[in-house]
N, C-alpha and C positions, 0 to 999 in steps of 0.2 A: 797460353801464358804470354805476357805482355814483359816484352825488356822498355827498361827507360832509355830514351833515346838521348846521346849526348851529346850537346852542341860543342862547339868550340870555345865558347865561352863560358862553357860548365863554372868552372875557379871562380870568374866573376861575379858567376851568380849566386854561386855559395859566399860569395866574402860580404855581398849586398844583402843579402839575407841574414847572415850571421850579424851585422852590425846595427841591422833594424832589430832586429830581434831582443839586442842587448844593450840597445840605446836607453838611457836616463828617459824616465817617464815626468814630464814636468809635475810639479807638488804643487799645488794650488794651496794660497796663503789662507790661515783661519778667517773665519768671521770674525767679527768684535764677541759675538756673544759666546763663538765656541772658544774663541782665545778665554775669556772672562769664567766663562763654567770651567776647563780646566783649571786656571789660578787659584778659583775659588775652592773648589775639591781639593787642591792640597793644601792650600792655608787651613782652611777648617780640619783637615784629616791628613797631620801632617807626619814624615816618614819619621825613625828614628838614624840616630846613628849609631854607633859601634859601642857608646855608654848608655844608651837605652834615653839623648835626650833627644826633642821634639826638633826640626830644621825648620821650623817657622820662620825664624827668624830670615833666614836667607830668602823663602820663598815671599814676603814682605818683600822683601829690598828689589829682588826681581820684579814683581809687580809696580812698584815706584818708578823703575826705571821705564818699562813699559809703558807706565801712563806718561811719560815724558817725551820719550821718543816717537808712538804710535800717534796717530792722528783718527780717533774713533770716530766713525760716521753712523754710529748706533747711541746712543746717549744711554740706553741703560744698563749697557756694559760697563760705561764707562764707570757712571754710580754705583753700579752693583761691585767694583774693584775697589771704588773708593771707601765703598762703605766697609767692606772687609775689612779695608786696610786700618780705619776708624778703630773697628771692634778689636782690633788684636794686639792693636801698640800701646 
């Protein structure tokens, strides 16, 4: 049978463990086209609210703002937002 052997610095090495372990995993930002596929799938297939009406409207105005602030480096995300936004207003 095998005991673990314990150093003197056992605490510290539970405490360097414990906070790797539970460290924030960095979130890697969308592409243009997966930012764009999601907008599009809720514009087109939009949720309801609590009166049974469609939130379209909101998720429009968030894509607007999106194409204002984002700086697309994919050009047919960028039309294929635009065009959505065409079709629904």
């Amino acid at each position: 049978m095998r005991f673990p052997v314990r150093s003197q610095n056992h605490d510290i090495f539970d405490i360097i463990y414990t906070v790797e372990k539970f460290k924030p995993k960095k979130i890697e930002e969308p592409t243009d086209m997966e930012l764009a596929l999601y907008w599009v799938g809720h514009i087109e297939n939009p949720c309801e609210d609590e009166n049974g009406n469609n939130v379209r409207s909101v998720y429009l105005r968030e894509v607007k703002k999106i194409l204002e602030i984002r700086k697309f480096e994919n050009p047919f995300a960028k039309k294929m937002l635009e065009d959505v936004i065409k079709r629904y207003e």
